[in-house]
N, C-alpha and C positions, 0 to 999 in steps of 0.2 A: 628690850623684849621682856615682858611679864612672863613667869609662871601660873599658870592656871589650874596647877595641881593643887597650890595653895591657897585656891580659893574654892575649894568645895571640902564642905561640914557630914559628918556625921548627921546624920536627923534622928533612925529610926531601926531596928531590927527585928523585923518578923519572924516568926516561926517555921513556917511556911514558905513559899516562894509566891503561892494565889493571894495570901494578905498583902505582902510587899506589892504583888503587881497593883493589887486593888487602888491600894492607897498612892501606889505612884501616880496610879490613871487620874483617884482624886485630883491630884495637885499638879496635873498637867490641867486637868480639866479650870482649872482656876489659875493658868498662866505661869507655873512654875517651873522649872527646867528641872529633872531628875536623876540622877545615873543611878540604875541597879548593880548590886554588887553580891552574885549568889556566892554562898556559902560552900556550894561544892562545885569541882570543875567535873562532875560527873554526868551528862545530861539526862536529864530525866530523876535526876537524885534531888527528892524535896527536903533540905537540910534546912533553910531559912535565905532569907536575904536582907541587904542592908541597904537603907537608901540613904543617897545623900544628896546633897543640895546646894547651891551655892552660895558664898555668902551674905549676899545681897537677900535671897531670897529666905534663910533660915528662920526669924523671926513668923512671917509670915506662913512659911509651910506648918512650922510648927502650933503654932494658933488655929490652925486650917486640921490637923492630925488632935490637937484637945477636943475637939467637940466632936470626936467620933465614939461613942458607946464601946467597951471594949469589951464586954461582955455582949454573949447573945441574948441572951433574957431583957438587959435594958433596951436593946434593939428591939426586938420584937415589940417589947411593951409602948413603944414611941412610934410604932407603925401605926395607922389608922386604918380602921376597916374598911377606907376607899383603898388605900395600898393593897392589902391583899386582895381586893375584886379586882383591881389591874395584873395583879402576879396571876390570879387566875384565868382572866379574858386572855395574856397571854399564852398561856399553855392550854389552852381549848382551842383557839384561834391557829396555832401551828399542829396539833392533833386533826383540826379540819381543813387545813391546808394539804398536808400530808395524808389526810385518807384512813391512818391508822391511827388504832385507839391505845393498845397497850404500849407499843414500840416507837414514840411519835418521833422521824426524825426532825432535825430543827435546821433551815437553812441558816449559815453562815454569814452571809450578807455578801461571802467572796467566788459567790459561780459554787461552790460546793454543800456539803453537807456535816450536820456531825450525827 
């Protein structure tokens, strides 16, 4: 019988718990297995989180988390003005869906709303 505790790595520690998820979702998005590991056991307490990863896959998560901008300014700057008309058709697109202009809700995808 293996342990399988000793096979998942350290990768990464966010500040936040929405960057951690961000970038978990990345690296599931591209086939990678993730455990989250928040910072506080208080919920709803934004303290950071740490993700890890297994060993198999470190290498590659890692190379996958370098070519992310980690500043928002180089982000921005690396967006193309076709990006922001799509950021925008979205949020016009759920304003007219919804009926309202200032307060637009946005459906969730799951039967509700946010």
């Amino acid at each position: 019988m293996t342990d399988h505790v000793d096979n998942w790595h350290k990768l990464a520690r966010f500040d936040t718990n929405m960057q951690g998820e961000l970038h978990a979702n990345l690296l599931r998005n591209n086939g990678i297995t993730v455990s989250l590991q928040p910072l506080s056991a208080i919920p709803g307490m934004n303290s950071g989180i740490v993700l890890w990863v297994e060993k198999t896959d470190l290498e590659s998560a890692q190379r996958i988390l370098d070519t992310i901008p980690t500043d928002g300014a180089a982000l921005l700057d690396e967006m193309s003005d076709a990006d922001f008309d799509a950021l925008s058709a979205n949020q016009s697109n759920a304003t007219q869906v919804n009926g309202t202009q200032g307060n637009s809700i946005i459906d969730d995808n799951n039967g509700g709303t946010l």
